[in-house]
TORZAZA-916670 format. One record per residue (C-alpha): x, y, z; residue number from 1; residue in three letters. Coordinates in nm, 2 decimals, padded with zeros to 4 digits. Layout:
BEGIN
<r <X Y Z> NUM ala>,
...
//
This chain:
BEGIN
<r <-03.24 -14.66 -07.07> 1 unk>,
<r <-02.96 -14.40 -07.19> 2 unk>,
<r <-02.97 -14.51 -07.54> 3 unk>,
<r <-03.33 -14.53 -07.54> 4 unk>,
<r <-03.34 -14.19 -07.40> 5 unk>,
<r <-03.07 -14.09 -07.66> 6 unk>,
<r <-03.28 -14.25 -08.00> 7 unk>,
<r <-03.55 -14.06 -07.87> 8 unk>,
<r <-03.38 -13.75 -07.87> 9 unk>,
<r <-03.26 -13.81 -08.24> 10 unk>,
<r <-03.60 -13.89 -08.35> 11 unk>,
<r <-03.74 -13.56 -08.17> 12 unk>,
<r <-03.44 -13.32 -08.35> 13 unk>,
<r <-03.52 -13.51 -08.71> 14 unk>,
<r <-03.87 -13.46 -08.69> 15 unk>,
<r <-03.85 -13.06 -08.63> 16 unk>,
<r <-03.64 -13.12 -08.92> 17 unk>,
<r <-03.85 -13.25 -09.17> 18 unk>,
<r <-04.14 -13.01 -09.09> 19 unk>,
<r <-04.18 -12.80 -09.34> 20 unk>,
<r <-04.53 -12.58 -09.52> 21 unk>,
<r <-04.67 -12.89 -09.64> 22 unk>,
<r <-04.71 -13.17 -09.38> 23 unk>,
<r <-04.66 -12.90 -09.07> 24 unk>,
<r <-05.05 -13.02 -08.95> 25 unk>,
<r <-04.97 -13.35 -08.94> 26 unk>,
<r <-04.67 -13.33 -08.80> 27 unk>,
<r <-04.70 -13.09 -08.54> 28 unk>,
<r <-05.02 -13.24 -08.45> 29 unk>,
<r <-04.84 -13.57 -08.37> 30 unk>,
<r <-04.57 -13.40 -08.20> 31 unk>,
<r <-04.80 -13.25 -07.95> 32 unk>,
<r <-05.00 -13.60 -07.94> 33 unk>,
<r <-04.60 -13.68 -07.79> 34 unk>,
<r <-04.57 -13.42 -07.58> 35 unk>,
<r <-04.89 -13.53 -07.39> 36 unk>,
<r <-04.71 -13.81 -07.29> 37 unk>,
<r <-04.33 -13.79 -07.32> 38 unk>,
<r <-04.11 -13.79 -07.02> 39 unk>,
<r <-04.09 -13.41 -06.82> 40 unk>,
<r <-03.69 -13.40 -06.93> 41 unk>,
<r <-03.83 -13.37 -07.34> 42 unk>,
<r <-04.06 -13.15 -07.26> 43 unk>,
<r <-03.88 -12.80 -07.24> 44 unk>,
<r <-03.68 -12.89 -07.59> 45 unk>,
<r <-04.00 -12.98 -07.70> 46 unk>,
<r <-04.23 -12.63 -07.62> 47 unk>,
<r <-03.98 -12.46 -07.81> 48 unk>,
<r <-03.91 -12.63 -08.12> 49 unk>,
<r <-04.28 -12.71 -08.15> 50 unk>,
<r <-04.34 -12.35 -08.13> 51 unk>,
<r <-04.07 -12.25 -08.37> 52 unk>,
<r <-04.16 -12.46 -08.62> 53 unk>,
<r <-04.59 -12.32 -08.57> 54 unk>,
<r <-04.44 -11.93 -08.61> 55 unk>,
<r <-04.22 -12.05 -08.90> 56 unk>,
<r <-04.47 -12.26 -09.10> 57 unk>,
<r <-04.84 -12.18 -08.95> 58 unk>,
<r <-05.13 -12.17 -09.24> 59 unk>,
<r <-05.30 -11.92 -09.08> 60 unk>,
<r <-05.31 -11.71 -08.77> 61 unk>,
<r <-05.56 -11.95 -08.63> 62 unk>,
<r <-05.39 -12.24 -08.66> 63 unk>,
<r <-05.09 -12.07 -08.49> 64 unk>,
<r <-05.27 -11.91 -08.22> 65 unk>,
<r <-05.47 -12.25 -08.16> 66 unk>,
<r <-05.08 -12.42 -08.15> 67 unk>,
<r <-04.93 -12.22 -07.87> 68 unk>,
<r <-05.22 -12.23 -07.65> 69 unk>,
<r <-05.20 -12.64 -07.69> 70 unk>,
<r <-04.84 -12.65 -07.63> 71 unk>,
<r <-04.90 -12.39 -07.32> 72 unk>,
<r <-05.16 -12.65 -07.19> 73 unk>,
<r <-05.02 -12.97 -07.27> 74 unk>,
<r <-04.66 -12.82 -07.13> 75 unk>,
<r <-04.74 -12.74 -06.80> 76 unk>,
<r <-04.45 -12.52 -06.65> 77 unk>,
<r <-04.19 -12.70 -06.92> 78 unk>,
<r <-04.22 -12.35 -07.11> 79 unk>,
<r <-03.94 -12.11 -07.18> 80 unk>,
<r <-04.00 -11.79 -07.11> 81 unk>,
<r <-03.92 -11.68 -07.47> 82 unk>,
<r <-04.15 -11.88 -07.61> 83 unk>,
<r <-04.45 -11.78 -07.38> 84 unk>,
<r <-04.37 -11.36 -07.47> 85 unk>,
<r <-04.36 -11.47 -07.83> 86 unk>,
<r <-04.71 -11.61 -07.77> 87 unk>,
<r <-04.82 -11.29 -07.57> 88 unk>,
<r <-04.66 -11.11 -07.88> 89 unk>,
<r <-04.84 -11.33 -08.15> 90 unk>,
<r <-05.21 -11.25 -07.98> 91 unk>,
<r <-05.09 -10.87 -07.95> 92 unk>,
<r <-05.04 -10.88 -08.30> 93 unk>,
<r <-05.39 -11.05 -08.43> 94 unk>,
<r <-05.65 -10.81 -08.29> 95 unk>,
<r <-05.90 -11.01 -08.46> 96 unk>,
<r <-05.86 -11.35 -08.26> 97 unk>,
<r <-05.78 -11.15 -07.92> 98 unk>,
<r <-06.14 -11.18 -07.82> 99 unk>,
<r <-06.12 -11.58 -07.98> 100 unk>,
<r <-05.77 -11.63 -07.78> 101 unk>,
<r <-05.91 -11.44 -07.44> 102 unk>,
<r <-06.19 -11.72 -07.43> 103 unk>,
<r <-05.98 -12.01 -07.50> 104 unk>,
<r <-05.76 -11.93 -07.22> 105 unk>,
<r <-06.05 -11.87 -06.99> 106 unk>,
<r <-06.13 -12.24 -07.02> 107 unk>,
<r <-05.78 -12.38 -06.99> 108 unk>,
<r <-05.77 -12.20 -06.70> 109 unk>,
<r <-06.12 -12.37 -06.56> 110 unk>,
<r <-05.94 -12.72 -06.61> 111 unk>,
<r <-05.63 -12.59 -06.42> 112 unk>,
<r <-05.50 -12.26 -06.28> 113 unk>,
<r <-05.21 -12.42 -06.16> 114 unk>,
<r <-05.00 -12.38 -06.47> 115 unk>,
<r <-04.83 -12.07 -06.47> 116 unk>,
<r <-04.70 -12.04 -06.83> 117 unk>,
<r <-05.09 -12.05 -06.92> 118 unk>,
<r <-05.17 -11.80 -06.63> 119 unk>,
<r <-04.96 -11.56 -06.72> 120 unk>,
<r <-05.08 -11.59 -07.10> 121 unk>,
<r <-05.38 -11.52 -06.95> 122 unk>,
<r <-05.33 -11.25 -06.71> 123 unk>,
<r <-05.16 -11.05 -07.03> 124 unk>,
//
């Protein structure tokens, strides 16, 4: 189970680093397809780095916007706190998806409440 859990870990850290402008779509998308399901104990490593590599290499504002709200739903609680103010910071920034961003997060919230990362995103 160790080693397992320690060739995971390696896979994870060489993944963030092969993201890069071209394949950071595909990538990220199947990272987050992982994070659905990973083990909780991956899951804090994972909010960040995913997000890190979306604010380093997103498209377009969108995209990015449409990234952290995903990683703040699929994370649960497993969120720095670092990582949710730079969200709160990236929708304070983009006035024109603020209205976009405000009804996304309404609906997360009508699936669950209970995640307080994606409440407090919210309630910002």
């Amino acid at each position: 189970r160790r080693s397992n859990i320690s060739i995971r870990r390696r896979a994870l850290e060489l993944s963030y680093v092969l993201i890069n402008e071209q394949n950071v779509r595909i990538l990220i998308r199947e990272l987050l397809a992982f994070l659905e399901v990973v083990d909780d104990e991956f899951k804090l490593g994972m909010t960040t780095q995913i997000s890190l590599a979306a604010e380093r290499f997103a498209p377009n504002k969108r995209w990015h916007i449409d990234t952290v709200l995903r990683v703040l739903k699929l994370a649960r609680n497993f969120v720095r706190e670092e990582i949710l103010f730079a969200s709160i910071r990236l929708v304070a920034h983009t006035p024109e998806l603020q209205a976009y961003t405000s009804s996304k997060l309404y609906t997360a919230l009508q699936d669950n409440i209970s995640q307080e990362s994606l409440t407090l995103a919210a309630l910002w």
